[in-house]
TIZA-420405 format. One record per atom (N, C-alpha, C): residue in one letter; chain; x, y, z; residue number from 1; atom name. Coordinates in steps of 0.05 Angstrom, whole numbers. Layout:
// residues N
KOLDO/residu/chaine/X/Y/Z/num/atome
KOLDO/a/A/X/Y/Z/NUM/CA;
...
***
This chain:
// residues 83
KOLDO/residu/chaine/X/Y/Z/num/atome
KOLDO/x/A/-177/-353/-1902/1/N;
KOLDO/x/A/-165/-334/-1921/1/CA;
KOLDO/x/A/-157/-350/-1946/1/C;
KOLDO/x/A/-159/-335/-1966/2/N;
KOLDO/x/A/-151/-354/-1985/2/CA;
KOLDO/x/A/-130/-343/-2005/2/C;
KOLDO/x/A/-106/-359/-2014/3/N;
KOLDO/x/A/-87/-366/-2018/3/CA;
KOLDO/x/A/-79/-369/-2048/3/C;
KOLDO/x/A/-60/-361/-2065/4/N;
KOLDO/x/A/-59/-362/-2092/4/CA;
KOLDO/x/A/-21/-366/-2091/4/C;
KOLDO/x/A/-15/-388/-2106/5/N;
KOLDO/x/A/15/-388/-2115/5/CA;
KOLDO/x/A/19/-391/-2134/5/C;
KOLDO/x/A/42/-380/-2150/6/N;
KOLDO/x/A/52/-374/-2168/6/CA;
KOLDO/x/A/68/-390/-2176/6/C;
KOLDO/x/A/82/-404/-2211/7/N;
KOLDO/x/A/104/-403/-2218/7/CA;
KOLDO/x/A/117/-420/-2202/7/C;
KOLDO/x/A/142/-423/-2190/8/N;
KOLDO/x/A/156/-447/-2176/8/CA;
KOLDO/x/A/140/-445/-2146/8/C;
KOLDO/x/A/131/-435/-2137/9/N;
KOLDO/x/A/117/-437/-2103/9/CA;
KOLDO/x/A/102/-450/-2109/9/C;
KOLDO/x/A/85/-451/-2137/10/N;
KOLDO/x/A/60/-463/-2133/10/CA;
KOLDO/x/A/76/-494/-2141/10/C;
KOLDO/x/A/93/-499/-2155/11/N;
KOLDO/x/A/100/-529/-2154/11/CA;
KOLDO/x/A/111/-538/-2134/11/C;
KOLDO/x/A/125/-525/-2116/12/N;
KOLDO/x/A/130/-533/-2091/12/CA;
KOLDO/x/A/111/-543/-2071/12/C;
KOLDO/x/A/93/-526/-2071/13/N;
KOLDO/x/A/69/-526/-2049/13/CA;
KOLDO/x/A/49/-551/-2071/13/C;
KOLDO/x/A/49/-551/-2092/14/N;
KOLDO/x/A/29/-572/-2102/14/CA;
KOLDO/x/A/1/-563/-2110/14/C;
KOLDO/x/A/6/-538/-2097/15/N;
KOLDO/x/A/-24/-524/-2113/15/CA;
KOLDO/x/A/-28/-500/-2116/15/C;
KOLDO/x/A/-45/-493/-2143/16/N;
KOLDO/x/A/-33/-466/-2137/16/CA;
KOLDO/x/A/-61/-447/-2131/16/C;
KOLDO/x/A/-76/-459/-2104/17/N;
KOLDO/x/A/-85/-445/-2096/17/CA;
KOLDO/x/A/-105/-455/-2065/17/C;
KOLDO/x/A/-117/-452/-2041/18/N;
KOLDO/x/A/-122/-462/-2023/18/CA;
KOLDO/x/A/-140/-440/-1997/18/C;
KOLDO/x/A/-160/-447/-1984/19/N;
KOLDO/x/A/-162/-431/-1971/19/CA;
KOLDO/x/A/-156/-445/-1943/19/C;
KOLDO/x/A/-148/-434/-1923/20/N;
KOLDO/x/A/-140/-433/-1899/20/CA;
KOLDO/x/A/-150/-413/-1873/20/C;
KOLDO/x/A/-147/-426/-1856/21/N;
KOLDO/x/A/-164/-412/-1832/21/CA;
KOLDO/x/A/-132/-406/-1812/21/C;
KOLDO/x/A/-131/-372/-1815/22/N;
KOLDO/x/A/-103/-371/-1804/22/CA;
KOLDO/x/A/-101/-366/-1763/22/C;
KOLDO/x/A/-87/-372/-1750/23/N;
KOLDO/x/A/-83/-375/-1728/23/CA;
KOLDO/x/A/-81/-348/-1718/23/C;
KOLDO/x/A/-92/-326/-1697/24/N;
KOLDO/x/A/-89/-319/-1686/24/CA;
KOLDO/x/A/-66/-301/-1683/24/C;
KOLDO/x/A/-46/-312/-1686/25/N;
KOLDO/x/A/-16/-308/-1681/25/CA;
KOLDO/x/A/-8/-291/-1707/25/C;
KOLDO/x/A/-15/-305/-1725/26/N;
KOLDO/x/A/-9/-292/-1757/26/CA;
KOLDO/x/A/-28/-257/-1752/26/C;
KOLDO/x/A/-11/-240/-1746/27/N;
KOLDO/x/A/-18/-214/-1749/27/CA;
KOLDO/x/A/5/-200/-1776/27/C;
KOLDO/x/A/27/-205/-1784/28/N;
KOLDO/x/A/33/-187/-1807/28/CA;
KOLDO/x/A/44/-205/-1827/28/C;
KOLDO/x/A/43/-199/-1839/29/N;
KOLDO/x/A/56/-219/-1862/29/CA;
KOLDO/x/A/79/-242/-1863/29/C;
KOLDO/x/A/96/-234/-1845/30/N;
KOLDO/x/A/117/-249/-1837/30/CA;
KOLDO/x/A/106/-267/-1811/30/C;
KOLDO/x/A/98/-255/-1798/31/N;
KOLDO/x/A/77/-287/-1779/31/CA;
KOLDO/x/A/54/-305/-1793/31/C;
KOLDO/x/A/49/-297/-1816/32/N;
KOLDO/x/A/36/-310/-1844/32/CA;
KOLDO/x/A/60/-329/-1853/32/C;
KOLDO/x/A/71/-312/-1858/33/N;
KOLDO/x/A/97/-344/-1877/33/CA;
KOLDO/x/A/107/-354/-1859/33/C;
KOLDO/x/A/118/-348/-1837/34/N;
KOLDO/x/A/125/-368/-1809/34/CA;
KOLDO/x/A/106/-391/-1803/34/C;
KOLDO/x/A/82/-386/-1799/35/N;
KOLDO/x/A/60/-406/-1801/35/CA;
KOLDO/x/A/56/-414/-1825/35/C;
KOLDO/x/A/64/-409/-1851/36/N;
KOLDO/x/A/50/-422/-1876/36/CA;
KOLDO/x/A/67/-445/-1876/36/C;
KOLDO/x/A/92/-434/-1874/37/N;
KOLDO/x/A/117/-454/-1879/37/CA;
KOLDO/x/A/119/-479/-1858/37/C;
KOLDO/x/A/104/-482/-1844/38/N;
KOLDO/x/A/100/-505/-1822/38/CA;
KOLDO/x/A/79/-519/-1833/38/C;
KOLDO/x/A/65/-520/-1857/39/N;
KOLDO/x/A/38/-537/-1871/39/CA;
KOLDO/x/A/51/-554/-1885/39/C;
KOLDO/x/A/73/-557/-1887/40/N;
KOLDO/x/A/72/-580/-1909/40/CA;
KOLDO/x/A/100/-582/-1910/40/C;
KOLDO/x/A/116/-600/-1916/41/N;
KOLDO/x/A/153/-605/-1926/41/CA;
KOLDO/x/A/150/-583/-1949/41/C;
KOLDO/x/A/129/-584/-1981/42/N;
KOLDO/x/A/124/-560/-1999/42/CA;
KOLDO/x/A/124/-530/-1984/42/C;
KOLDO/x/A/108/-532/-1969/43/N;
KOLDO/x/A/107/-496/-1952/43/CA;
KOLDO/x/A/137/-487/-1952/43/C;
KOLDO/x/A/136/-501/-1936/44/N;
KOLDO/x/A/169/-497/-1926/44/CA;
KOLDO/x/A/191/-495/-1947/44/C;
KOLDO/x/A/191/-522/-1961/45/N;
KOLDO/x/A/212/-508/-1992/45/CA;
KOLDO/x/A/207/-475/-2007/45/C;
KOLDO/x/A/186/-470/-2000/46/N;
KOLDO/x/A/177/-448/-2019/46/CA;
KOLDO/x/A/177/-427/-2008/46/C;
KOLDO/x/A/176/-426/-1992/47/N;
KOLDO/x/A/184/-407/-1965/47/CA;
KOLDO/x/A/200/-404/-1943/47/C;
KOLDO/x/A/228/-416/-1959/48/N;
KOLDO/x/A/257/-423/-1938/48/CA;
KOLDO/x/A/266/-402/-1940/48/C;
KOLDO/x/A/261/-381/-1963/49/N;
KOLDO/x/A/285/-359/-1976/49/CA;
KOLDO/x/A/269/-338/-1977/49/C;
KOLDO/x/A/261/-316/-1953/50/N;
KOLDO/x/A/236/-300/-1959/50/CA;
KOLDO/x/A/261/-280/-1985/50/C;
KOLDO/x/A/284/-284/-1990/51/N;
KOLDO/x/A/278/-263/-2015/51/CA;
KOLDO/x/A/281/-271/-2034/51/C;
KOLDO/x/A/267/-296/-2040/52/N;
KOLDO/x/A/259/-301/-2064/52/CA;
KOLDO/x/A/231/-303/-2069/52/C;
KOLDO/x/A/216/-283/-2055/53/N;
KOLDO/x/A/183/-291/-2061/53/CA;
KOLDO/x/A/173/-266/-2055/53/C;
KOLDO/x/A/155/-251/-2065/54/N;
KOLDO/x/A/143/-232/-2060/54/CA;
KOLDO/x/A/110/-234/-2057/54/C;
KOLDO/x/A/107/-225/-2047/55/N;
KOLDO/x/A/77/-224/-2029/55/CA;
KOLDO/x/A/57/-193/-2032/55/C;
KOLDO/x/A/38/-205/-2036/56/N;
KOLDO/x/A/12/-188/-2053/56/CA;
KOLDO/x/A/-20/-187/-2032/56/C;
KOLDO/x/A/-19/-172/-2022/57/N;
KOLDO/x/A/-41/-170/-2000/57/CA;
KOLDO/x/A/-71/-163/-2019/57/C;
KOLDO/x/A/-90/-177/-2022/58/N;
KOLDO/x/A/-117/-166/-2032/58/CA;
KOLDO/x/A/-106/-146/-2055/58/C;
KOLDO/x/A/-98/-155/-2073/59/N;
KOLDO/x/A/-75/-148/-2098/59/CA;
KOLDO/x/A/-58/-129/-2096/59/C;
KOLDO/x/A/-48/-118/-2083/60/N;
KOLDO/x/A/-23/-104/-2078/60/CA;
KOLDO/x/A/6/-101/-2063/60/C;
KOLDO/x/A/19/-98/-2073/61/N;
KOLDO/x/A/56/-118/-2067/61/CA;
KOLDO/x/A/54/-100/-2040/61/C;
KOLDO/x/A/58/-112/-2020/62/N;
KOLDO/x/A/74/-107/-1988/62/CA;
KOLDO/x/A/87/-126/-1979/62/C;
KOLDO/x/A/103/-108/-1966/63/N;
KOLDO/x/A/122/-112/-1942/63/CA;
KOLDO/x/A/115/-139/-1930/63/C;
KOLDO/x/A/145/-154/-1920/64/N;
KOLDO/x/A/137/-162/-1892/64/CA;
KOLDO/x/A/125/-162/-1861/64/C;
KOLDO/x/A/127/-133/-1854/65/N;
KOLDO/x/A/118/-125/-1839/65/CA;
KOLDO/x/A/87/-108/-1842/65/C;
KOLDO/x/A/80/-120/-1866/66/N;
KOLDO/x/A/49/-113/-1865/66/CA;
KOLDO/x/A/29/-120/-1849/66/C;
KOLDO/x/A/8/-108/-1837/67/N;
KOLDO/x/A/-14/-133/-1823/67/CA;
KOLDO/x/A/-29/-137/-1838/67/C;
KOLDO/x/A/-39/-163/-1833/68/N;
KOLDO/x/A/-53/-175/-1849/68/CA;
KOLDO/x/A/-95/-171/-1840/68/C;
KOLDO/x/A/-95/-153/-1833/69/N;
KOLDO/x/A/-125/-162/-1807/69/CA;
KOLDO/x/A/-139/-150/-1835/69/C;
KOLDO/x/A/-164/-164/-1835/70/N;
KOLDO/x/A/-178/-149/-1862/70/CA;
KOLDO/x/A/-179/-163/-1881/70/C;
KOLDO/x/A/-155/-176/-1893/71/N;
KOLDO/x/A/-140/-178/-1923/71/CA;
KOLDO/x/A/-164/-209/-1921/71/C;
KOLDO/x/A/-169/-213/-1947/72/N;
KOLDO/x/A/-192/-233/-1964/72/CA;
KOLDO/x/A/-169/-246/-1977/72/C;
KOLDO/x/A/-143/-242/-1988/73/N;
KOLDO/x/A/-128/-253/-2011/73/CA;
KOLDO/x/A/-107/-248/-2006/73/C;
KOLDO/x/A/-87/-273/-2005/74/N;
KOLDO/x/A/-53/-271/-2008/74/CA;
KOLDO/x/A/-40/-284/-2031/74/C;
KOLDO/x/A/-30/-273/-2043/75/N;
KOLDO/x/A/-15/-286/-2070/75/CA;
KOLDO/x/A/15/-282/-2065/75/C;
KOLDO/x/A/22/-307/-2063/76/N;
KOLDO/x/A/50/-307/-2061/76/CA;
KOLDO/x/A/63/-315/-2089/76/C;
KOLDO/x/A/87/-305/-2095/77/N;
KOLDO/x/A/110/-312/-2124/77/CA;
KOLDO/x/A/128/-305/-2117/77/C;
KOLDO/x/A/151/-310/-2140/78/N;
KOLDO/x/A/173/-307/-2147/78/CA;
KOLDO/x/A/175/-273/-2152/78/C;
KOLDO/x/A/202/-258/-2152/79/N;
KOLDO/x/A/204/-232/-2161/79/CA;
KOLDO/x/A/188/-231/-2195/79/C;
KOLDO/x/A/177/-216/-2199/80/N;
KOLDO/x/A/182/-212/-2237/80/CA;
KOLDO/x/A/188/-188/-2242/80/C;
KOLDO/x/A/193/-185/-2263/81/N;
KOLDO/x/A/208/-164/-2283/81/CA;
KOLDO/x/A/185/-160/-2316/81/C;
KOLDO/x/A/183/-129/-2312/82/N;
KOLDO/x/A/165/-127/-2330/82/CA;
KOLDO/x/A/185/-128/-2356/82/C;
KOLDO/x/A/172/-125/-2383/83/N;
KOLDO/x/A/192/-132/-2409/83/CA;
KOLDO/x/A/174/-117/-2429/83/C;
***
C-alpha cells in the first residue's frame, strides 16, 4: 500500500512518502497506525497523538474506525484549516 505524509509527519517519519506491504492484522485504520507506529522511533513520534493527525483513505478524510480492505492510498497530516 502506498503511503503519503504531510507537513510535520513527514519530517518525523523522514519521508514523505513509502510503499509498504501491510500485515494482515491492519483491517481499519486504527490497526493501520498501531502497526505504522511500530516502523521506526519517526512512526511512532508522528503517530503518538492520534488527534493530531488526520487520515485520508484513496483521497478522502475517514474515521478511525474505517476499514481499510481495497484502499490503494493513505495520506496521513496534520488537521488544516481552509483560509
Amino acid at each position: 500500500m502506498d503511503f503519503l505524509y504531510f507537513a510535520w509527519v513527514r519530517e518525523r517519519i523522514g519521508t514523505g512518502a513509502e510503499t509498504l506491504a501491510l500485515p494482515a492484522t491492519a483491517v481499519t485504520i486504527a490497526d493501520l497506525l498501531d502497526w505504522l507506529a511500530q516502523q521506526s522511533p519517526g512512526h511512532a513520534a508522528a503517530l503518538a497523538d492520534r488527534a493530531t493527525i488526520r487520515v485520508a483513505l484513496d483521497e478522502d478524510f475517514v474515521a478511525l474506525d474505517a476499514p481499510i480492505a481495497g484502499a490503494r492510498e493513505i495520506a496521513i497530516f496534520p488537521p488544516v484549516t481552509g483560509g
